[in-house]
N, C-alpha and C positions, 0 to 999 in steps of 0.2 A: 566052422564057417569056411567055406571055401572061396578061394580069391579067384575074383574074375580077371579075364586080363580084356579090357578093353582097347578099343585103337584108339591113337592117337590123334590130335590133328591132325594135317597131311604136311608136312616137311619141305622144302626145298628138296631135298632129294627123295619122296616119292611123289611130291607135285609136280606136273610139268605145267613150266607156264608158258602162257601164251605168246607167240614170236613178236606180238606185237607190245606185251610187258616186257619183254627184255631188249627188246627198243626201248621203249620207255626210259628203260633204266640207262641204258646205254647214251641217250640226248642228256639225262640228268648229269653221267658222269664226263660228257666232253664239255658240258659246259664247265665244269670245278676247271678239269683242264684246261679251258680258255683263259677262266679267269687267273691260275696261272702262270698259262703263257703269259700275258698283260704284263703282270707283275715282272717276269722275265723280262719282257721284250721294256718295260719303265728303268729296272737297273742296267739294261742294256745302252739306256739313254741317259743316264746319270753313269754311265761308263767316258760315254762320248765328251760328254760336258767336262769330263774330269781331266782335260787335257790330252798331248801325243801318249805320255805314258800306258795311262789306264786304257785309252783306247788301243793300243795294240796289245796287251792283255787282253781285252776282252774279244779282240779279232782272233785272236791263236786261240782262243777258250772256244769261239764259233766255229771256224774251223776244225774242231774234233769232230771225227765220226762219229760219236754218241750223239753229240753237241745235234748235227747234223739231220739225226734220226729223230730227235725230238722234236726238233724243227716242222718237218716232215710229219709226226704226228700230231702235231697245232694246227696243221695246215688241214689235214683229214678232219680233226677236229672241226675245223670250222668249214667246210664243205658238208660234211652229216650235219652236223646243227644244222647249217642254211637249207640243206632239202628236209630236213626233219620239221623243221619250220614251215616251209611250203606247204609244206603235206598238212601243218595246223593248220592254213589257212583255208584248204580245201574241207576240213573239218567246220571251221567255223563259218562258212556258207552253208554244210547242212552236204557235202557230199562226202563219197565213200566210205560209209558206214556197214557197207554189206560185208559178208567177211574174207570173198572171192577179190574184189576190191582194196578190202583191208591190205591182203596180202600181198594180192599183184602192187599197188604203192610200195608197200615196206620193201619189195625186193627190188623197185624202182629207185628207191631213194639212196637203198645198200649202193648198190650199182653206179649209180651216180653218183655219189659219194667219191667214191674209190674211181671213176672216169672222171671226174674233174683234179681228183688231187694228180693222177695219172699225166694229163695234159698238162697242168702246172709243171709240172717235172720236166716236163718233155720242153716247154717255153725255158725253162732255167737251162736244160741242159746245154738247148738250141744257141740260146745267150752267152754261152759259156766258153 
């Protein structure tokens, strides 16, 4: 009896999925991040309430450049979620479903994403 060798399903790595699945996935996973941040940003407030002490702990703990970068991707964070968002609501009125469309949004919303968290920066640094 000879063994056939059939294919398999198609894999993550001989499937390419579509820019707008891995968006998809990409909204799923800044929201975990969000939520999070939240939690972060809750101890950060149960730092404050804790007195002088724990509060300047937790200020020299903010002030770390890691600290900082995270910061900064909460913020990206929630800029994608908000135009990712947007872009659902232009869905659930029933537009850009074509795929020229599809795509010209998803690169709208990348773009703006990253130009709003941009400007952000630019207001902190201005403040600064």
């Amino acid at each position: 009896m000879t063994q056939r060798t059939r294919p398999l399903s198609p894999h993550l790595q001989v499937y390419r999925l579509p820019l707008t699945a891995i968006v998809s996935v990409l909204h799923r996973m800044t929201g975990v991040f969000l939520v999070a941040g939240l939690v972060l940003f809750v101890l950060c407030l149960a730092q404050i309430d804790g007195g002088s002490s724990s509060f300047n702990a937790m200020q020299s703990l903010v002030q770390q450049p890691f600290f900082s970068l995270i910061i900064w991707l909460m913020i990206y964070a929630l800029f994608f979620h908000l135009c990712h968002g947007i872009r659902h609501l232009f869905w659930d009125i029933g537009e850009g479903y074509e795929k020229i469309l599809m795509n010209y949004y998803l690169i709208l919303e990348l773009f703006g994403s990253i130009l709003l968290t941009g400007i952000s920066y630019l207001f902190v640094q201005l403040g600064a």
